[in-house]
N, C-alpha and C positions, 0 to 999 in steps of 0.2 A: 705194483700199482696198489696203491689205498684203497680197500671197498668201502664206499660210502654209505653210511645208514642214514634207510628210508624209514622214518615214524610215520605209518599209516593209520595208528591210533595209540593210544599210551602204553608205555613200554616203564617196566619195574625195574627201579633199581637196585641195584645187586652192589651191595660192599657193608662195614661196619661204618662209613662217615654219608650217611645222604644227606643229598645236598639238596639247598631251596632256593631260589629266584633264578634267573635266568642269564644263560652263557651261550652266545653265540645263537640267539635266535632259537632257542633249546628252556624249555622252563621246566624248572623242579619244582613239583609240593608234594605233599602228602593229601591222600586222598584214599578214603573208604578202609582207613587200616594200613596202607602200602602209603612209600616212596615213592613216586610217579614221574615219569618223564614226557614230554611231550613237545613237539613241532610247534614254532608260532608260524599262528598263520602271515601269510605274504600277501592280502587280500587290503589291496588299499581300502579303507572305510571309505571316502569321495566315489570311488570306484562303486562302490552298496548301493550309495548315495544316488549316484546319477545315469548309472549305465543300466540299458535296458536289459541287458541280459540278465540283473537283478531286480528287474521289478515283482518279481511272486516272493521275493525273500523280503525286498521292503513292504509289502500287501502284508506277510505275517508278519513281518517286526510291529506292524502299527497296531494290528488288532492284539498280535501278544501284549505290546503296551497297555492298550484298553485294558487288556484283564488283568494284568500288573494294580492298574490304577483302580481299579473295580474292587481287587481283592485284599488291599489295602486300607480300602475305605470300610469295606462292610466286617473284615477281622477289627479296625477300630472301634466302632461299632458296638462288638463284642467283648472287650478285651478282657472286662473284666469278668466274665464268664471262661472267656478259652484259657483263661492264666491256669487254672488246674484243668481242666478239660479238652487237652488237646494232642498230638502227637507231632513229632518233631518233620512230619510228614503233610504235615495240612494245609502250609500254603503254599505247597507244589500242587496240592490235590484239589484245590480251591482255584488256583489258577486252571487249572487244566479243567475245569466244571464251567466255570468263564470263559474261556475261549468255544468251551461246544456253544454257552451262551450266546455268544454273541457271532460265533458263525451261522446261528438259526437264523439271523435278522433277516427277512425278508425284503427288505428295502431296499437297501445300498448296496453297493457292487463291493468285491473282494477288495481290503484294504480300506473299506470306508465302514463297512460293517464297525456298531459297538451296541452298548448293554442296553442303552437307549429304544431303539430298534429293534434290539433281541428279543429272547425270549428266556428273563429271569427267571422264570415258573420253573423251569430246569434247575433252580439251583434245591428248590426241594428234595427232602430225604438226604441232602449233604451229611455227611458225621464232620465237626472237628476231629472227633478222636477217633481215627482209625481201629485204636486196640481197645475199644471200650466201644462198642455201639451203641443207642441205644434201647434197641429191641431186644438184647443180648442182657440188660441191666433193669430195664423198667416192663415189667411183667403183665402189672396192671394195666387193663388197658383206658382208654382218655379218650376223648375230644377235642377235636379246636374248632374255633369259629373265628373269624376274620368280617367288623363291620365297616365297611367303608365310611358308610356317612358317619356313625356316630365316634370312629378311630379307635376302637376296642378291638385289640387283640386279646383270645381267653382260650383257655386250656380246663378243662372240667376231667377229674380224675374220682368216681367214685371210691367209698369207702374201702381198704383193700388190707390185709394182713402182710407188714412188710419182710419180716424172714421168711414167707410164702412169695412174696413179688417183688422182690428187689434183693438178686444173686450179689451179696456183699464179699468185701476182702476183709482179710484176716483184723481183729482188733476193731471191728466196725461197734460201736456204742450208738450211732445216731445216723439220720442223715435230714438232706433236704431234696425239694423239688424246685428248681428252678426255670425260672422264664424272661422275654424278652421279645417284645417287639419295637417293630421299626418300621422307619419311615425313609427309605433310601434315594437321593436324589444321587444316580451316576452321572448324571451330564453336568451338575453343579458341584462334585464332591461334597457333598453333604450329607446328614442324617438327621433325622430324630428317634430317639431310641430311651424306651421305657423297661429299666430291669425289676422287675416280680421273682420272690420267694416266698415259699412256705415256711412256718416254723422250723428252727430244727429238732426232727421229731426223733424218738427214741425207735430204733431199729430193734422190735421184740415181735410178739405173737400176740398181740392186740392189737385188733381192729383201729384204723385211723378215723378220724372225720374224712368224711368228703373234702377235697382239695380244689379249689378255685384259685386259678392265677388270673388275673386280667392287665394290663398293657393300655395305655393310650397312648394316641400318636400324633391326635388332631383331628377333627372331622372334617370328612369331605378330601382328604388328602388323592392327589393325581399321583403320587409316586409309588413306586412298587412297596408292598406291602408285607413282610418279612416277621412270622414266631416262628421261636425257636424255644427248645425245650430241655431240659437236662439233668442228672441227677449227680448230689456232691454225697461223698460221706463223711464221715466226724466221728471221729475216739474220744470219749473223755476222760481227759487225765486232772485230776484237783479237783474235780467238778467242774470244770469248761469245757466246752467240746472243741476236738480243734481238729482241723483239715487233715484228711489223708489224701496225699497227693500219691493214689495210688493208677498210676495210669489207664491199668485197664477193667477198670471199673466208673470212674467219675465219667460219666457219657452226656455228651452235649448234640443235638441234630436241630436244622431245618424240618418244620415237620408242615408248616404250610407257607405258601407265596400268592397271593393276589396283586395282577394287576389288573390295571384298567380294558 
C-alpha cells in the first residue's frame, strides 16, 4: 500500500531540478532561500464567504483589509522620503501598527472596527527603517509642535556638532534633516502632505545653526495629524553631494500624531 504524504506546513525540496507552480493541488516556489513545497488549500472561498463557522476569520479579513488600505495611503504619502529610508520589512510592520490601530476603536464591534474610529495616535514612534532608528542616528535632541488651527507642523533642533550627534557611515561628506507633515483622511483615502529639508550641510566638527523645519497642512483641519522626521546622508564626489543609500543609517520616524 502507497503511504500518502500529509503537508501540515511546508516541506523543502530535495533534488538538483526544483520545481515551481503547481501539480496536483501541491504548489512549488521558492521562498526565504529554499525550494518549498506545500498543500493548497481545499477551503472553498464562498464557504469564507457565507458560512458562519467563518465569521471571526471574515471580522479579521475586513479589518486586516482596513490596514492594507490605511498603510498604503499614508507609505504614499511618504514615498518620497521612505525611497532611501526604509527596510524591506516596513510594510508588514506598518500594517501590523494598523491593525493594533484600529482594533483600539472603541466604537464598532469586531469586523466593523477601522482607522476612523481607532486610535491613530498609536502609529507614533513607528520607524520606517527598522535597521536605522532614529534615536540610534539623531543624537541631538528636537522638538515638535503640532497647531491645529493654524496647520503647522514644526520640528526645532538646536545648534549641535554633527560628528558628535549624528553616528554616520562610512564616506559620509554631508547630510540632511528631513521632515513632513500631513493631513491624513482614512475614510476618503486622501492626504495632504508637506515635505521640509534642511540644507545639505557638511558633516564636520562645526557647530550647525539652529534647524527649523515647518510643514503646513491647512488650518483648522479635522483629520489626523501626522510629522515625521528623518535623517539622509551624502558623499561628495565632483563637488555634488550625492545619496548614500546606506540602509542602516538614513532613519525616518513618526515622532508626533494629533487627533481631534
Amino acid at each position: 500500500m502507497k503511504k500518502q504524504l500529509k503537508f501540515k506546513e511546508m516541506a523543502k525540496q530535495d533534488g538538483i531540478l526544483p520545481l515551481k507552480g503547481t501539480i496536483d493541488k501541491i504548489s512549488f516556489l521558492k521562498g526565504k532561500g529554499a525550494y518549498l513545497a506545500k498543500k493548497k488549500s481545499e477551503i472553498d472561498k464562498s464557504k469564507i464567504a457565507s458560512d458562519p463557522a467563518f465569521e471571526r476569520t471574515r471580522e479579521n479579513n475586513s479589518e486586516f483589509g482596513q490596514a492594507c488600505k490605511a498603510g498604503q495611503l499614508l507609505r504614499g504619502s511618504l514615498r518620497a522620503l521612505t525611497i532611501n529610508a526604509s527596510d524591506r520589512y516596513m510594510t508588514g510592520r506598518l500594517v501590523q501598527q494598523l491593525v493594533k490601530a484600529i482594533k483600539a476603536d472603541p466604537v464598532n464591534q469586531r469586523g466593523k472596527r477601522n482607522m476612523v474610529d481607532g486610535k491613530p495616535e498609536m502609529l507614533q514612534g513607528f520607524e520606517f527603517n527598522g535597521e536605522g532608528k532614529l534615536a540610534s542616528v539623531l543624537k541631538a535632541p528636537f522638538t515638535t509642535q503640532i497647531d491645529r488651527a493654524t496647520g503647522a507642523l514644526e520640528v526645532h533642533i538646536p545648534a549641535f556638532i554633527p560628528m558628535n550627534m549624528l553616528p554616520a557611515p562610512s564616506g559620509t561628506t554631508h547630510f540632511r534633516i528631513n521632515s513632513a507633515g500631513i493631513a491624513i483622511d482614512f475614510a476618503g483615502s486622501s492626504y495632504v502632505v508637506d515635505t521640509v529639508a534642511s540644507a545639505i550641510l557638511p558633516w564636520n566638527r562645526q557647530n550647525t545653526a539652529a534647524i527649523n523645519l515647518s510643514s503646513s497642512v491647512g488650518a483648522a483641519s479635522t483629520m489626523p495629524l501626522i510629522l515625521v522626521l528623518g535623517v539622509e546622508f551624502f558623499q561628495e564626489v565632483n563637488g555634488n553631494p550625492s545619496p548614500l543609500k546606506n540602509g542602516v543609517f538614513n532613519a525616518l520616524a513618526i515622532v508626533q500624531v494629533d487627533v481631534v
